[in-house]
N, C-alpha and C positions, 0 to 999 in steps of 0.2 A: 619416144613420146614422153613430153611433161607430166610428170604426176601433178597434181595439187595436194595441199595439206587437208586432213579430215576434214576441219573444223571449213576451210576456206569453200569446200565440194558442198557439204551442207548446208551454207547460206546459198551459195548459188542453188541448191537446187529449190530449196525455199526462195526465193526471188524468180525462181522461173516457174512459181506456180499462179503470179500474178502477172503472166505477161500477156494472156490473150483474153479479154474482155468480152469476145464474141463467145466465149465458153462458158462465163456466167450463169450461175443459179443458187437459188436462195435456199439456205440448208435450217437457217434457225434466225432466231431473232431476242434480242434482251433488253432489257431496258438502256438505253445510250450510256456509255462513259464517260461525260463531260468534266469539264471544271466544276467545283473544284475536286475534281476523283480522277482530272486526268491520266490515262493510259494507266486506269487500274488493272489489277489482277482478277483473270478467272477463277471461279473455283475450281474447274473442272473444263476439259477438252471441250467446245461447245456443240459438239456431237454429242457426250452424255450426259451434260450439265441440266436442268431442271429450265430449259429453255420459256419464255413465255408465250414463246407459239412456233406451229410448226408447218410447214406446208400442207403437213398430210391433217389438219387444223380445219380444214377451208380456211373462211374469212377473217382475215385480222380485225378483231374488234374492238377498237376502244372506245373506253366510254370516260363521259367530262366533255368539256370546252375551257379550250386554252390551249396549250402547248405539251409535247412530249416526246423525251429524244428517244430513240430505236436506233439498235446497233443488229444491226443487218450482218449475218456472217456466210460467206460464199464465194467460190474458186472467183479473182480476181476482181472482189467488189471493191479492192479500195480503189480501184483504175475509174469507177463509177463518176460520170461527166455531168449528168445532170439527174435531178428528182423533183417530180410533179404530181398532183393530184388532179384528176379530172372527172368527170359529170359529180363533184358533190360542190357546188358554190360557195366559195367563203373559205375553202379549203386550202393550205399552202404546204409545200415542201420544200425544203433545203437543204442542201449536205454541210455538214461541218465539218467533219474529218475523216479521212480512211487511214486505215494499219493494212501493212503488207502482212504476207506470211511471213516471216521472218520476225518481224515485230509482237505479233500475235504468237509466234509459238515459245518465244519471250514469257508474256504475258500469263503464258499456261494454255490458250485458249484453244492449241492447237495451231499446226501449219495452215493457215486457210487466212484469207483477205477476206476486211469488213470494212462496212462505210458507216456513221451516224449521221440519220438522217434527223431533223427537227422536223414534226410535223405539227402546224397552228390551225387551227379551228377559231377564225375571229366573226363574231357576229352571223352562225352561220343560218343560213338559208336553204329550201331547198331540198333535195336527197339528202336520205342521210346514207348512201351508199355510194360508195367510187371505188374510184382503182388509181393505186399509188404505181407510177413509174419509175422505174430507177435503171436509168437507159432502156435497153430491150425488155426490161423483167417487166412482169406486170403481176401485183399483187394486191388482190380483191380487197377493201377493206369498208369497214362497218362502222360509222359512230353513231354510240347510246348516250343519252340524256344521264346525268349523272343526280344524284337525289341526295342533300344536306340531312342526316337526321340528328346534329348535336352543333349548338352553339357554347360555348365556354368559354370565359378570362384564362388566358395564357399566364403562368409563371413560373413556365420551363428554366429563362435563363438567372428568375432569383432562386432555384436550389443549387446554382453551380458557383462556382470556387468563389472567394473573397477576390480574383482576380478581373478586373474588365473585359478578361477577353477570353472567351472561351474557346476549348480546342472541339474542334468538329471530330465526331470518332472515326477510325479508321476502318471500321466497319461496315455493313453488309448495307446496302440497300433494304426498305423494309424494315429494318429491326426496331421499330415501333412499339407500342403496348397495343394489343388489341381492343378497337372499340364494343364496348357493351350497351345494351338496350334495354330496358324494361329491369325484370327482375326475376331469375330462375337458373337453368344450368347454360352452360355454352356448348357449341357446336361448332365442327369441320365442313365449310360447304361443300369440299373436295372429296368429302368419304359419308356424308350423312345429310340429308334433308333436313333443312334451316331454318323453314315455315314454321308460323305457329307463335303461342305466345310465349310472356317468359324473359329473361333476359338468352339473347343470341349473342354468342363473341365470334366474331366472323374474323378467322385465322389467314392470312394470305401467305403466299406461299413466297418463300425469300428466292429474288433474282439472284444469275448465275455468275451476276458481275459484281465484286466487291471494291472499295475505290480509298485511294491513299489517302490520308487524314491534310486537313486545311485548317489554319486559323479562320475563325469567323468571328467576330466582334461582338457582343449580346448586344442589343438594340432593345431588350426590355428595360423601362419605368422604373418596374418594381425592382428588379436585379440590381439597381445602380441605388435608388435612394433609400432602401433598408439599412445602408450602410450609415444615412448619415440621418437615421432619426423618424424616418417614416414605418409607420406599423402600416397589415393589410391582413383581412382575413378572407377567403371564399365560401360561397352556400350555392347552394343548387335551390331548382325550382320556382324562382325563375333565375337563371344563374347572374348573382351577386357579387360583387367586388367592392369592400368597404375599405375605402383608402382614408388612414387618418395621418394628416400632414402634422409636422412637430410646429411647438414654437416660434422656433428659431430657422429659418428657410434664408440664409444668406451663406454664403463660400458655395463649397462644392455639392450641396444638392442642388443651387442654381444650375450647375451642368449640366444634369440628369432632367432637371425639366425643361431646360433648352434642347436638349441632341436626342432626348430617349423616348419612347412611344411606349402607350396601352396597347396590349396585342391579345389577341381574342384567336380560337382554334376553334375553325367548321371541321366535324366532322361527315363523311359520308361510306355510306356501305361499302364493306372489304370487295374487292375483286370477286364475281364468282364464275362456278366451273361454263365456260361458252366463251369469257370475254379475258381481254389477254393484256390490255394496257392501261393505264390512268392518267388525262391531259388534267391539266389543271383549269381551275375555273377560279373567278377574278370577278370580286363585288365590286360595283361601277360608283356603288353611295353609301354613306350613314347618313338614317336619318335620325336627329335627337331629338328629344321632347322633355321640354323641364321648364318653369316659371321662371324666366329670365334667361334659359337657354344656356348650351355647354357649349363657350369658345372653343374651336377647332382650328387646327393649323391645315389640314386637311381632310377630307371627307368626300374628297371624288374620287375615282380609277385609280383603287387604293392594289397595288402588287403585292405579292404574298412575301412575309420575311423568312419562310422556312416551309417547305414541301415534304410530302410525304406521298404516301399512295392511299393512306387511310384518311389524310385529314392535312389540311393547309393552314397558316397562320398570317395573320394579318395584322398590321398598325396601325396607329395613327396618334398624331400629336395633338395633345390638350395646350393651349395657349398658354408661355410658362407667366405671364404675370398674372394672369388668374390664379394659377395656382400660388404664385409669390403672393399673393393677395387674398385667398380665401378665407373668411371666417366663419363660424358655425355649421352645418348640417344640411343636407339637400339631396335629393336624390335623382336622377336622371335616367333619362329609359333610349337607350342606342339598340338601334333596328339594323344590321348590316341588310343590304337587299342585293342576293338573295340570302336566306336565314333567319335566326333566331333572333329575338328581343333580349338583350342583356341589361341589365341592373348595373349601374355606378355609382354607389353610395360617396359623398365628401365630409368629410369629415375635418373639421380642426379639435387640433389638442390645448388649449382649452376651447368648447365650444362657442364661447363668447369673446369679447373683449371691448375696450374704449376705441371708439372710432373720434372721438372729437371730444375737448375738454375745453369749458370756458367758467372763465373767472366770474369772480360779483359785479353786481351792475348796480350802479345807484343814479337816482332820476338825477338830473342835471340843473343845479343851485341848490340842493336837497342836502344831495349826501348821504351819508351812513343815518340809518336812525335807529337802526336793531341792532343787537349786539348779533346777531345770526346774521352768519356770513356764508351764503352758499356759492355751489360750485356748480357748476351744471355740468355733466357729459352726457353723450349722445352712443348706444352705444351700436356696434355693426348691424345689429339685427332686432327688433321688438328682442326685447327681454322673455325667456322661458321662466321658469317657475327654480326655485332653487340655483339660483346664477350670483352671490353674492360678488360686492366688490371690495376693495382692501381701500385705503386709501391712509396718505403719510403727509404729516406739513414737514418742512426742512427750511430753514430760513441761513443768512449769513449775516455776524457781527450780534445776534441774539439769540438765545435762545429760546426756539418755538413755546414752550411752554411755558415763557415767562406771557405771553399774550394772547396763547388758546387753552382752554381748560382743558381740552383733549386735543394730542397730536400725532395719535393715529386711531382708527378705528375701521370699519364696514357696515355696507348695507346692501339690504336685500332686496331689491324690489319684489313689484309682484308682477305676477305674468302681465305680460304683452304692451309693454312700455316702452317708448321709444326717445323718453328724455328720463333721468334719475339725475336727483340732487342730492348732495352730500352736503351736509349743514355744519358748519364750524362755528364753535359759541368764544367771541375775545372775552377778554379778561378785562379789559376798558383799562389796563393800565395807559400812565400816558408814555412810558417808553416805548409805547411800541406803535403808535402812532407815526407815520410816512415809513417803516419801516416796509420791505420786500419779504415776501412771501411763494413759497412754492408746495403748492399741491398735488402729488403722483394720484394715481387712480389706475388700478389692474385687479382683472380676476383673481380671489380670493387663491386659486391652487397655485398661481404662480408667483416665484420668486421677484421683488422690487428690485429691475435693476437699474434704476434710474435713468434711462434712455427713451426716447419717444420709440415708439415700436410699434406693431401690427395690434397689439394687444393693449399695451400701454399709452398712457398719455400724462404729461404734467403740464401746471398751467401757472408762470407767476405773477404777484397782483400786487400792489401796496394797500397797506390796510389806512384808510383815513381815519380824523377823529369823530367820531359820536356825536352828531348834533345834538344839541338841548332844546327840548320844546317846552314852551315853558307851560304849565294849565294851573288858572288862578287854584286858589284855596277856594273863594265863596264869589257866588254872585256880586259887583260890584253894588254900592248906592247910588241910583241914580241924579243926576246933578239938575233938581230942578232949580229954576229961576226964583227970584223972591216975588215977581209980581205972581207969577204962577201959583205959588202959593198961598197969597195973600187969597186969590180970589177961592181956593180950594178951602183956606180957612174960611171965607166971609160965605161959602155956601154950606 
């Protein structure tokens, strides 16, 4: 007789533990191992791992609508041909991958075959009670309505590295921060009654499958444009996000407002002891409300950019020329539905500026008749109160101050103005007559950098001569006639 080598007996007989499918049955169940965690590691044998449900369980319950993979572990499930759901409407199953034994004891998870099944809940109707099949197995399962209690501005991926690209940890399913409510101590709903007021930190219990680390790419706003100039702060209550854009919005924070999203984190209640799984659930709309309204790039059947079991994240794109364009202050009220009303403050750095600059205008055969030579701009927004502006003459071949008494100076309007003049007094020399002239105009905090810009505006004119009007010294004497007179004398 052939002996075999150790190693060679031992996979055969793990391979022969997946060979008959009619022997099938369902020992445990964990949360799926997908991309990107493919063919993670267990912690523990899934015999004594901290499974998420169990036969001796009854009914598999999850709660949400959306999708949620389960990794099924049992003599020869990866051999597993087909998975459906039936009497719950709306309900879908499908397999994505099985492990042999052999593979799985690999894994740590133990000698035994598993399948991940996806289960989706789209639009559902109906029961909320079925039975998932996975060939001959038939196991009860239960969906609960899943309940939002926290809306919040996301800016998980602006506290990670100066790099674009963040690495996804190689860590645990779960390993979240726990959400809190209200205001008091926290609690375990696994070992102590949660009801009540208070702040509650609802602890969930970490899955049995842990999963290999992936590049993932940050797709946050904020993470990408901090770097080139954008400031932001958060508040709560109603939750706030005050974005203030810089200056200067041209090179590479254009990129950031073309490719990169505002992302907002629903929270909802931890797992508790009865229910065993978390599908995800998917807001269909924003709706905005603001005077003039927040261009959106999208704002329907918006997909989540990062999942959790406690809380999902979601995106969405702000139109980048709005943003390359924004001037002054405004605030906007975005509703995710279903969920919380969140705040988005705008902001520019400076909050003003020249939206449009126009020269002197003299009536036509007229001409110059004042020595005051104004400038008119227009500026983005009615004027606030304390908004001064700067303003510089620069002329070529003269210089300015040989023909303006002042050549620079500011002013301040008063609130709520929607045109400001800027008054230049000539000197009525006559060199400076047909000569060219150019006038900047920018917010008093910013630097003149002589370029037309978001902010800035200059405007050049030629200065004409001074018409002369002429106004007698006295009343003329009237030119009477000598007969006229004669009879003026003779009465």
């Amino acid at each position: 007789m052939k002996l075999l080598p150790v190693g060679a007996a031992v996979l055969l007989g793990l391979g022969a533990l997946s060979s008959n499918p009619a022997e099938a049955g369902v020992e445990s169940a964990y949360y799926g191992n997908t991309p990107p965690y493919s063919a993670g590691k267990c912690q523990q044998t899934q015999d004594r791992g901290d499974a998420q449900w169990r036969p001796s369980q009854g009914r598999l319950v999850i709660i949400g609508q959306g999708y949620v993979d389960i990794e099924f572990f049992g003599h020869f499930f990866d051999m597993i041909k087909e998975a459906k759901i039936t009497a719950m409407p709306g309900a879908e199953a499908h397999i994505y991958q099985g492990y042999n034994g052999a593979t799985n004891n690999g894994r740590g998870c133990g000698a035994i075959g598993s399948v991940v099944v996806t289960l989706r809940f789209n639009q559902l109707s109906g029961p909320n009670n079925g039975i998932l099949h996975l060939d001959n197995e038939q196991i009860p399962i239960t969906l609960k309505p899943r309940s939002i209690i926290s809306t919040s501005w996301e800016e998980e991926y602006a506290r990670s590295s100066s790099s674009s690209n963040a690495t996804a940890p190689a860590g645990t399913f779960g390993s979240t921060p726990p959400i809190t409510v209200g205001g008091g101590s926290g609690c375990n709903p696994s070992t102590s009654n949660c009801s009540g007021g208070g702040t509650t930190t609802y602890v969930m219990s970490s899955p049995g499958v842990t999963g290999g680390g992936g590049s993932q790419r940050s797709t946050n706003l904020l993470g990408c444009a901090i770097k080139h100039g954008l400031t932001y702060t958060r508040s709560s209550s109603p939750p706030t996000l005050t974005m203030t854009l810089p200056a200067v919005r041209s090179g590479a924070i254009e990129t950031c407002f073309d490719e990169r999203r505002l992302e907002f984190r629903q929270g909802y209640w931890a797992i508790m002891p009865g229910e065993h799984f978390v599908a995800g659930s998917v807001p269909t709309r924003l709706n905005v409300s603001a005077n003039g309204g927040l261009p959106l790039r999208n704002n329907t059947a918006l997909e989540p950019v990062a999942n959790d079991r406690e809380f999902q994240i979601y995106g969405f794109n702000l139109a980048p020329d709005f943003l390359k364009n924004f001037v002054g202050r405004k605030s906007y009220t975005i509703n995710p539905d279903p969920g919380g009303d969140l705040t988005l403050e705008l902001v520019s750095s400076p909050e003003y500026g020249v939206k449009a600059l126009a020269g002197p205008l003299y009536p036509q055969n007229v001409g110059r008749l004042s020595s005051a030579v104004n400038v008119r701009l227009t500026p983005h927004n009615a004027t606030a109160a304390n908004q001064p502006f700067a303003w510089k003459v620069t002329a070529s071949g003269i210089a300015p101050e040989t023909c303006f008494e002042q050549v620079s100076g500011s002013v301040t309007p008063p609130a709520g103005q929607a045109t400001v003049v800027v008054t230049l007094t000539a000197t009525e020399r006559e060199v400076c007559v047909g000569k060219s002239f150019t006038v900047n105009v920018y917010p008093q905090a910013l630097t003149l950098s002589g370029q037309d810009t978001l902010f800035e505006k200059e405007v050049t004119f030629v200065l004409p001569a001074k018409q002369k009007v002429l106004i007698p010294d006295a009343t003329p004497t009237p030119n009477v006639p000598d007969s006229v007179g004669a009879n003026i004398r003779r009465q």
